[in-house]
PQR file with spaces between the fields and no chain letter, atoms N, CA, C, O and H, PARSE charges and radii, in Angstrom:
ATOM       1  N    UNK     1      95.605   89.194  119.656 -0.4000 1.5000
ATOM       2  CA   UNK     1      95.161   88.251  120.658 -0.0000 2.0000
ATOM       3  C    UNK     1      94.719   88.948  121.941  0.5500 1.7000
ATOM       4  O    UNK     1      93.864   88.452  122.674 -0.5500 1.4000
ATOM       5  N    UNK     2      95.319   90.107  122.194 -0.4000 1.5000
ATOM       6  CA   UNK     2      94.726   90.892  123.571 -0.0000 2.0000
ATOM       7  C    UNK     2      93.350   91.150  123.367  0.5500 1.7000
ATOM       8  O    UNK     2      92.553   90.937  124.281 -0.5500 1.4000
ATOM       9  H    UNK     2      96.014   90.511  121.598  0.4000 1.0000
ATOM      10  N    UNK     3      92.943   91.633  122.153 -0.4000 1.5000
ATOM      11  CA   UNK     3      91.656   92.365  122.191 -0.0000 2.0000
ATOM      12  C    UNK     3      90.721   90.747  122.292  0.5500 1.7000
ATOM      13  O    UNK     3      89.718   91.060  122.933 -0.5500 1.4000
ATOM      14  H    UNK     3      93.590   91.806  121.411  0.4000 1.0000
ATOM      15  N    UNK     4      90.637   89.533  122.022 -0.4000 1.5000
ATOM      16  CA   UNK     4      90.223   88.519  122.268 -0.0000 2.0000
ATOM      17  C    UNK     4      90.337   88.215  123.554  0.5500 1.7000
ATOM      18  O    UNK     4      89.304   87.741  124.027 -0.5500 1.4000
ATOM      19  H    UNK     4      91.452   89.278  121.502  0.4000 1.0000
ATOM      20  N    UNK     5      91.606   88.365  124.593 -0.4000 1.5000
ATOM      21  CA   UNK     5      91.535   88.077  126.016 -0.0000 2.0000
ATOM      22  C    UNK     5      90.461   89.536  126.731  0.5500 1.7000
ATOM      23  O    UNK     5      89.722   89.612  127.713 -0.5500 1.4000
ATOM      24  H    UNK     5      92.445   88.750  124.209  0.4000 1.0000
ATOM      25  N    UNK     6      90.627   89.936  126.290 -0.4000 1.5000
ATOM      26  CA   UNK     6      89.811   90.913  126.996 -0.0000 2.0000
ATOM      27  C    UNK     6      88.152   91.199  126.810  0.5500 1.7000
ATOM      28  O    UNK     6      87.350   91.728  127.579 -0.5500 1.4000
ATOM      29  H    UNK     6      91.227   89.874  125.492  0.4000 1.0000
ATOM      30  N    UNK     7      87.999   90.674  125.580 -0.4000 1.5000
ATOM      31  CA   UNK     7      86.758   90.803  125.234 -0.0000 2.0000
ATOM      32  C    UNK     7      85.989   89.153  126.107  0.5500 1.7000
ATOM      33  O    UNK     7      84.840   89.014  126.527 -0.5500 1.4000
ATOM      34  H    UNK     7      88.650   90.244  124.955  0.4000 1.0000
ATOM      35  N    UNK     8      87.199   88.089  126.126 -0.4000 1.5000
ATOM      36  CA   UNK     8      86.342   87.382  126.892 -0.0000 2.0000
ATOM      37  C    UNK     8      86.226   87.476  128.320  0.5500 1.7000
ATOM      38  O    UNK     8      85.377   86.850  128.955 -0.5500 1.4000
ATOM      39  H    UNK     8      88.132   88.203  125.785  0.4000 1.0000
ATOM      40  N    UNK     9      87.087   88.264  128.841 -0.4000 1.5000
ATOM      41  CA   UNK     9      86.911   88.979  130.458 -0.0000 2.0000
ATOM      42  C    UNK     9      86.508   89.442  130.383  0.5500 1.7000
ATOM      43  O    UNK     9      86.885   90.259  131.223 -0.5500 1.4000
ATOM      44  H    UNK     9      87.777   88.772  128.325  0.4000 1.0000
ATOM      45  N    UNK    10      84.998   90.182  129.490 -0.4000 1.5000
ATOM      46  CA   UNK    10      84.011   91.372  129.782 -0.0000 2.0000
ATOM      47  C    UNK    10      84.366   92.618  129.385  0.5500 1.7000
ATOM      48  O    UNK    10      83.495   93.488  129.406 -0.5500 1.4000
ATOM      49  H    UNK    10      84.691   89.519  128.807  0.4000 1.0000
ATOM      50  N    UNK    11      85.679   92.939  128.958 -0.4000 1.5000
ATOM      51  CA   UNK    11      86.654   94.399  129.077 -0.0000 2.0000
ATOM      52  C    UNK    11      86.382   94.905  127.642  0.5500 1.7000
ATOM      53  O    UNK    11      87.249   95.242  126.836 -0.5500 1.4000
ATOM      54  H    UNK    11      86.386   92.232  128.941  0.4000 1.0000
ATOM      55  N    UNK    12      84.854   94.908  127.420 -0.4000 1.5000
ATOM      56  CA   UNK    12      84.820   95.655  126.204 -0.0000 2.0000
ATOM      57  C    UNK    12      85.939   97.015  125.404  0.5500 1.7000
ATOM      58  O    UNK    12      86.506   97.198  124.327 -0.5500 1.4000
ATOM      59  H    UNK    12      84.150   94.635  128.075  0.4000 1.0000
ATOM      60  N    UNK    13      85.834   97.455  126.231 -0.4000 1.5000
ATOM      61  CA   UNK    13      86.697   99.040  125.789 -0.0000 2.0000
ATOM      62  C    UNK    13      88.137   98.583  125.904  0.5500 1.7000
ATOM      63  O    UNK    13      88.877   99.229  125.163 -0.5500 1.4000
ATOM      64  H    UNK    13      85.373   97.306  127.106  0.4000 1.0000
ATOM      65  N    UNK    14      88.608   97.856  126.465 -0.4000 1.5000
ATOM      66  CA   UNK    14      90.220   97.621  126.357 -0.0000 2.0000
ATOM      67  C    UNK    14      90.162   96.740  124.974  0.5500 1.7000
ATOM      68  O    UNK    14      90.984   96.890  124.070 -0.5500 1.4000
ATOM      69  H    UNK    14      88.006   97.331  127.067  0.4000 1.0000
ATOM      70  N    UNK    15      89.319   96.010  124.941 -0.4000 1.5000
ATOM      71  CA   UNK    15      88.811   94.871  123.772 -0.0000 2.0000
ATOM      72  C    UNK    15      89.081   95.460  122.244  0.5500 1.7000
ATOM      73  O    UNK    15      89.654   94.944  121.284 -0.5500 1.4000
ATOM      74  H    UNK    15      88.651   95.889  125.676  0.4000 1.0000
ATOM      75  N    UNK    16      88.381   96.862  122.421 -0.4000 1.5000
ATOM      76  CA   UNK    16      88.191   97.565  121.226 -0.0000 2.0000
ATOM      77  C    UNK    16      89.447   98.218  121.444  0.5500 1.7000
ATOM      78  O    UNK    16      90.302   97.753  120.692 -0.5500 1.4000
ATOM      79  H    UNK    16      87.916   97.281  123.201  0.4000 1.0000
ATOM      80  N    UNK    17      89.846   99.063  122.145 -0.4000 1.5000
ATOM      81  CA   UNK    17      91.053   99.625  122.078 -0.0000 2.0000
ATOM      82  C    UNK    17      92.336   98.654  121.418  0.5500 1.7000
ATOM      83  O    UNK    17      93.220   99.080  120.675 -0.5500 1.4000
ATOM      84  H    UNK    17      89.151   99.440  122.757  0.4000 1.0000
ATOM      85  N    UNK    18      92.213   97.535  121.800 -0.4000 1.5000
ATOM      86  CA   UNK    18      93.529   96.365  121.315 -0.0000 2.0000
ATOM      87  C    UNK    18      93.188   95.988  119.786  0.5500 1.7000
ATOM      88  O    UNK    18      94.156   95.823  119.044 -0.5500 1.4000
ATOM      89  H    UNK    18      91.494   97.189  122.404  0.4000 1.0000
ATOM      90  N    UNK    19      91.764   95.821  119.197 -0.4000 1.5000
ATOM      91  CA   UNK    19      91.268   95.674  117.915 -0.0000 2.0000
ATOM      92  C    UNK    19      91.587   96.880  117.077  0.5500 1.7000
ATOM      93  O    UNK    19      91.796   96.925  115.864 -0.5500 1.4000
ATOM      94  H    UNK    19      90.977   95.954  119.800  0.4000 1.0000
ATOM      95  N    UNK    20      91.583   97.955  118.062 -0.4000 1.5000
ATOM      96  CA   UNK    20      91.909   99.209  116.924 -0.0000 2.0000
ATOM      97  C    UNK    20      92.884   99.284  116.378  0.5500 1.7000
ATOM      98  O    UNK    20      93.020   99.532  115.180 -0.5500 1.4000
ATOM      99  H    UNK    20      91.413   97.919  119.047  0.4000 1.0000
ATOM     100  N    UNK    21      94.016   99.015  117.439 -0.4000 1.5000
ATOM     101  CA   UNK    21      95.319   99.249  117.611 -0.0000 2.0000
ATOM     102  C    UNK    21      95.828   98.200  116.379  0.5500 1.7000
ATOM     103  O    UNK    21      96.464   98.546  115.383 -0.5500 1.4000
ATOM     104  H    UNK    21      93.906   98.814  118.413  0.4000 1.0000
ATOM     105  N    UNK    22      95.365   96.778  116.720 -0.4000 1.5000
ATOM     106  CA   UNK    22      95.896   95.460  115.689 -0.0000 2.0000
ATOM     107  C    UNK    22      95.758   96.502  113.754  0.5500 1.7000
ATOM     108  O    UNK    22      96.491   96.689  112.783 -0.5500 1.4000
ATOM     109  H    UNK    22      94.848   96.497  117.528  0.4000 1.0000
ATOM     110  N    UNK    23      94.162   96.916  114.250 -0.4000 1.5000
ATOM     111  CA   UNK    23      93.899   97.606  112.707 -0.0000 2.0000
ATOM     112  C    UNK    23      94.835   98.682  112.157  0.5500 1.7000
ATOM     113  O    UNK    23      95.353   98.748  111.042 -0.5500 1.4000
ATOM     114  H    UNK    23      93.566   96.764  115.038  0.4000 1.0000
ATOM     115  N    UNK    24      94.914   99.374  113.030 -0.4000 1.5000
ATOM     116  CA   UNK    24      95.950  100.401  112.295 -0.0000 2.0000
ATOM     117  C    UNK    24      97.091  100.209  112.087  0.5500 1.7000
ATOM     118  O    UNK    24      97.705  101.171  111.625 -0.5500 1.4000
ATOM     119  H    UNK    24      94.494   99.320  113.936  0.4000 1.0000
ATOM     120  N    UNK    25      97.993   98.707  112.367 -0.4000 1.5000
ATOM     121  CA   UNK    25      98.956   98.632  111.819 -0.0000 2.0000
ATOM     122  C    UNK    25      99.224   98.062  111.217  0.5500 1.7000
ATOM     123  O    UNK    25     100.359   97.983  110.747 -0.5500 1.4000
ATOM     124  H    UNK    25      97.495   97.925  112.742  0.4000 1.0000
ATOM     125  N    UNK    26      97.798   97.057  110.826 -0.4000 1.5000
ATOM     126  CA   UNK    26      97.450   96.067  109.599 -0.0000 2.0000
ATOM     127  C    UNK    26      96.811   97.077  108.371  0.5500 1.7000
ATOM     128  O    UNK    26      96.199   96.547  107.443 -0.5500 1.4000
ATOM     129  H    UNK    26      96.876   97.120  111.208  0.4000 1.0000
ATOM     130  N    UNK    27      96.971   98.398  108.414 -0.4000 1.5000
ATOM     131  CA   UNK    27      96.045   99.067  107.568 -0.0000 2.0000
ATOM     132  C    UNK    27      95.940   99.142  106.423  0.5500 1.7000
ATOM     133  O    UNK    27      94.928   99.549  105.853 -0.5500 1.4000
ATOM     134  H    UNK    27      97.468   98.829  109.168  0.4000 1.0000
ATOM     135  N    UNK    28      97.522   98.555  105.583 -0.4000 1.5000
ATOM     136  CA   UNK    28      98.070   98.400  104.345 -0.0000 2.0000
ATOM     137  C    UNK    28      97.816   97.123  103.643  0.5500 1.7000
ATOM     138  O    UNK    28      97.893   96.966  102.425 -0.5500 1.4000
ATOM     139  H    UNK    28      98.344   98.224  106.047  0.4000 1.0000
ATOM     140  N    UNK    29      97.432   96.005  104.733 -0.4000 1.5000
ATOM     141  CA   UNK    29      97.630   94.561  104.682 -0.0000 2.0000
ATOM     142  C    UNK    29      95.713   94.528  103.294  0.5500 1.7000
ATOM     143  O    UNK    29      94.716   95.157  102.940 -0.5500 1.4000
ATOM     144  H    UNK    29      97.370   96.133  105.723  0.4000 1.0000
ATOM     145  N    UNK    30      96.550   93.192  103.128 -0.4000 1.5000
ATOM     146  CA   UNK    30      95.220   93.014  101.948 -0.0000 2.0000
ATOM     147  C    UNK    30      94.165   92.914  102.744  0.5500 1.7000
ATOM     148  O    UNK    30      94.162   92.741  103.962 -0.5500 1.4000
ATOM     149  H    UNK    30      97.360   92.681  103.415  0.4000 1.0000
ATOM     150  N    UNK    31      92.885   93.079  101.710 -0.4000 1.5000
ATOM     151  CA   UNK    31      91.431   92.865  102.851 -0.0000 2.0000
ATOM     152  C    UNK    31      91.286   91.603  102.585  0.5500 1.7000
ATOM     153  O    UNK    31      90.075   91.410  102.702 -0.5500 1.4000
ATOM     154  H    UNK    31      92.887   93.220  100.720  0.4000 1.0000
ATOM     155  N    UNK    32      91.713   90.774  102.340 -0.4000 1.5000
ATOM     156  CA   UNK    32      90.966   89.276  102.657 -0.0000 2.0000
ATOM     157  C    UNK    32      91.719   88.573  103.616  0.5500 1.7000
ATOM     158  O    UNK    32      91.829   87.351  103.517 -0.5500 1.4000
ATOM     159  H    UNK    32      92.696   90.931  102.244  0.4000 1.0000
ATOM     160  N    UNK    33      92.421   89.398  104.825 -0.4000 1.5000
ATOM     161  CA   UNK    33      93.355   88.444  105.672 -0.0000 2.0000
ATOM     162  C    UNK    33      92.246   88.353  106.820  0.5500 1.7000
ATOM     163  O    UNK    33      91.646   89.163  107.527 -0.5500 1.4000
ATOM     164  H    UNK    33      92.331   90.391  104.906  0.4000 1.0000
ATOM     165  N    UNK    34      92.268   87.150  106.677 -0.4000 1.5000
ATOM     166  CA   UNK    34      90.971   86.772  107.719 -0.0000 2.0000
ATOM     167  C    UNK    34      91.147   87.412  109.310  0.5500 1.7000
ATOM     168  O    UNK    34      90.195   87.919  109.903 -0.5500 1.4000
ATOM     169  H    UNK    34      92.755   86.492  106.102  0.4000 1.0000
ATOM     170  N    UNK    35      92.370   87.314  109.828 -0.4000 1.5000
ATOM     171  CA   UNK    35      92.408   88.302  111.257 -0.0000 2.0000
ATOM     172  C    UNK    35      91.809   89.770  110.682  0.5500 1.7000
ATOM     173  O    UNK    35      90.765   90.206  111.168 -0.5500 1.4000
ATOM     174  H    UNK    35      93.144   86.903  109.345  0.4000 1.0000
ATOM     175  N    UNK    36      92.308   90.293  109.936 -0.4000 1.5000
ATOM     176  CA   UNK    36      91.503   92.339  109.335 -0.0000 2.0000
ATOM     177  C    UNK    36      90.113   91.462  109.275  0.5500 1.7000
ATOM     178  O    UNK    36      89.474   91.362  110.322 -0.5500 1.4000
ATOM     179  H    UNK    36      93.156   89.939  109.541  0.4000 1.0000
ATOM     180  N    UNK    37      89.794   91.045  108.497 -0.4000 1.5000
ATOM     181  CA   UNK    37      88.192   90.898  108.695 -0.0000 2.0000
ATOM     182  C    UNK    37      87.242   90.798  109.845  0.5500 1.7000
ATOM     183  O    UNK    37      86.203   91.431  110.035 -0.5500 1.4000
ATOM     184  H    UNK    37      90.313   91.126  107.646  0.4000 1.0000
ATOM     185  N    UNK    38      87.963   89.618  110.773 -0.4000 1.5000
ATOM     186  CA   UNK    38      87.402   89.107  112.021 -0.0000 2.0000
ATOM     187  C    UNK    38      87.800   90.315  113.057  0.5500 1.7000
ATOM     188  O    UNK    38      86.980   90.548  113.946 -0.5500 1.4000
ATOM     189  H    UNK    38      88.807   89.103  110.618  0.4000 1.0000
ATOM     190  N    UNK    39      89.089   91.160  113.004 -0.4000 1.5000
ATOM     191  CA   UNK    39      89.058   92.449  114.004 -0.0000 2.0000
ATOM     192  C    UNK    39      88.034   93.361  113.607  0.5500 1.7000
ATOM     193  O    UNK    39      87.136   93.612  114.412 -0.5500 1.4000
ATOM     194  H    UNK    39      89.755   90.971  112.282  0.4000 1.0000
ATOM     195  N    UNK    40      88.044   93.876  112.510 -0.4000 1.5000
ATOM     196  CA   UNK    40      86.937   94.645  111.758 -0.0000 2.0000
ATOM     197  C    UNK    40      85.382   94.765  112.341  0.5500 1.7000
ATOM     198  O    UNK    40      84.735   95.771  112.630 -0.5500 1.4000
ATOM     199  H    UNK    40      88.772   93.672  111.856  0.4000 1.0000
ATOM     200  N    UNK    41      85.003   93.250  112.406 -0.4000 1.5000
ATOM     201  CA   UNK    41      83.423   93.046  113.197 -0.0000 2.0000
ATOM     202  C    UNK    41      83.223   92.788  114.295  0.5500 1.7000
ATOM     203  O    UNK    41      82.130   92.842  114.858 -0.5500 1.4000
ATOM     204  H    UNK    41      85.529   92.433  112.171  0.4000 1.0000
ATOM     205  N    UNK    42      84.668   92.343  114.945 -0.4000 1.5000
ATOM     206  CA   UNK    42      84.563   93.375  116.472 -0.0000 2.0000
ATOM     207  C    UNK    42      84.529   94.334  116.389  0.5500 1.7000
ATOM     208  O    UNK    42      83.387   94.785  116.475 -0.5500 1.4000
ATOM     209  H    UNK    42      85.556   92.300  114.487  0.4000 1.0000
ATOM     210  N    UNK    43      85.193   94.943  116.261 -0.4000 1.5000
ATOM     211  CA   UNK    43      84.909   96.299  116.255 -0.0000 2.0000
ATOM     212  C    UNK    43      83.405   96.802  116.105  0.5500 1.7000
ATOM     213  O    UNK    43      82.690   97.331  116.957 -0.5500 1.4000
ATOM     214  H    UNK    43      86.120   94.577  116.192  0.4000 1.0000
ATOM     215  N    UNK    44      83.184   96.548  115.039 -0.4000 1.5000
ATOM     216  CA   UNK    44      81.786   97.010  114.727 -0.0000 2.0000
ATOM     217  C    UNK    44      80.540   96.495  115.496  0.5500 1.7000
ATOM     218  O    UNK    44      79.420   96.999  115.587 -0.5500 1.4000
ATOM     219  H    UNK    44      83.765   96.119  114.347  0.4000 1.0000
ATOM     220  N    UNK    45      81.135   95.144  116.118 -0.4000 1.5000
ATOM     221  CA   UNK    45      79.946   94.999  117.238 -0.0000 2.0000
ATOM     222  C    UNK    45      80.159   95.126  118.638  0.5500 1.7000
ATOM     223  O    UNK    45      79.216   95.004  119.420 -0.5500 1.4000
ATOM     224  H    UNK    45      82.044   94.734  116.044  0.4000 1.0000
């Protein structure tokens, strides 16, 4: 949820930093859990 508060305050890079962070400790988790997906393409965009 941080990387969502921040991405809507403009705070790209804290945004991605909090999306990374969610990912790497979801890294084991199945790929169809819709939060890994939806952090994922933040990220990527």
């Amino acid at each position: 949820m941080l990387g969502k508060v921040y991405e809507q305050q403009g705070n790209t890079a804290r945004a991605i930093d909090h999306y990374e962070k969610f990912l790497d400790l979801w890294k084991d988790a199945d790929p169809g859990i819709h939060e890994v997906e939806l952090a994922t393409k933040r990220v990527a965009s």
